[in-house]
C-alpha positions, 0 to 999 in steps of 0.5 A, spaced: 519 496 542 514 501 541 507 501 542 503 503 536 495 504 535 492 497 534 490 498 528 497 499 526 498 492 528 492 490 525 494 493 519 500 488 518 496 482 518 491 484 513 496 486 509 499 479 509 493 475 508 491 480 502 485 484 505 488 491 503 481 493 502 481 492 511 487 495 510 484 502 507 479 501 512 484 501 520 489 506 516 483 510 514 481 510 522 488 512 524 489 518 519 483 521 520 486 522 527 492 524 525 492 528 518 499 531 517 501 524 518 504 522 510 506 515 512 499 513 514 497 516 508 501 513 503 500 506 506 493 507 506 495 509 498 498 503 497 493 499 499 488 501 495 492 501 489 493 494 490 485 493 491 484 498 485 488 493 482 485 487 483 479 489 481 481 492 474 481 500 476 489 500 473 488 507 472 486 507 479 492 503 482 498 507 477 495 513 480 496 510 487 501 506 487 505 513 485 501 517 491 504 512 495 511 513 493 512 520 493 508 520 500 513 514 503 520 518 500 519 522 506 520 517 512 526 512 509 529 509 511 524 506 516 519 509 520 514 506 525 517 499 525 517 499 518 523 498 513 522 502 508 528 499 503 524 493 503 517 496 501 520 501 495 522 495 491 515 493 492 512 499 489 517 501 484 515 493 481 509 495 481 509 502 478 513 497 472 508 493 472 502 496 471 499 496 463 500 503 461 495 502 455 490 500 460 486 504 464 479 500 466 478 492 465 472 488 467 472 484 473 471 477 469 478 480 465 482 482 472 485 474 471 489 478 465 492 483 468 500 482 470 502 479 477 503 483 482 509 481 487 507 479 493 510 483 499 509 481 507 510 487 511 514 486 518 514 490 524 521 491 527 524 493 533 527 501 531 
């Protein structure tokens, strides 16, 4: 197996137990040393999607749920451990789901919002 920066590894436990917000904040740490790196980028996008969702942000989340997936096209099937075949169902359901007529709703009426799936993430031997 490769060895990945341990925010890496860190990031597949938060992404688990639903704390994308600590997603966003190791990917972050690892794009900002790696820039030209589109895959970090786009799981860093589709984290914070699923936390703008989370929070009522629709707009926020259609608009980064859609970053994520042009920015992850490049790197299917797999890259860095991560199959990517299993992670774009994941995204193109969201994409479906999210309300287009909705752009923002307050935290008290999130409740209301369609149901995400739920995806775990796994690292797998390349």
């Amino acid at each position: 197996m490769n060895d990945y920066p341990i925010e890496y590894y860190e990031f597949f436990v938060s992404f688990n137990e639903g704390d994308y917000y600590t997603c966003h904040d190791l990917l972050e740490e690892m794009w900002m040393t790696e820039k030209d790196n589109l895959f970090l980028k786009g799981l860093l996008q589709m984290s914070v999607a699923i936390y703008h969702y989370e929070y009522g942000n629709v707009k926020g989340a259609r608009v980064m749920m859609q970053t994520a997936h042009d920015y992850l096209q490049a790197y299917r099937p797999k890259f860095w451990g991560m199959d990517l075949e299993k992670v774009y169902p994941f995204i193109e359901e969201c994409l479906a789901i999210f309300p287009k007529n909705i752009d923002r709703l307050p935290f008290k009426q999130v409740k209301d919002l369609p149901k995400l799936p739920h995806l775990l993430l796994y690292l797998e031997d390349d």
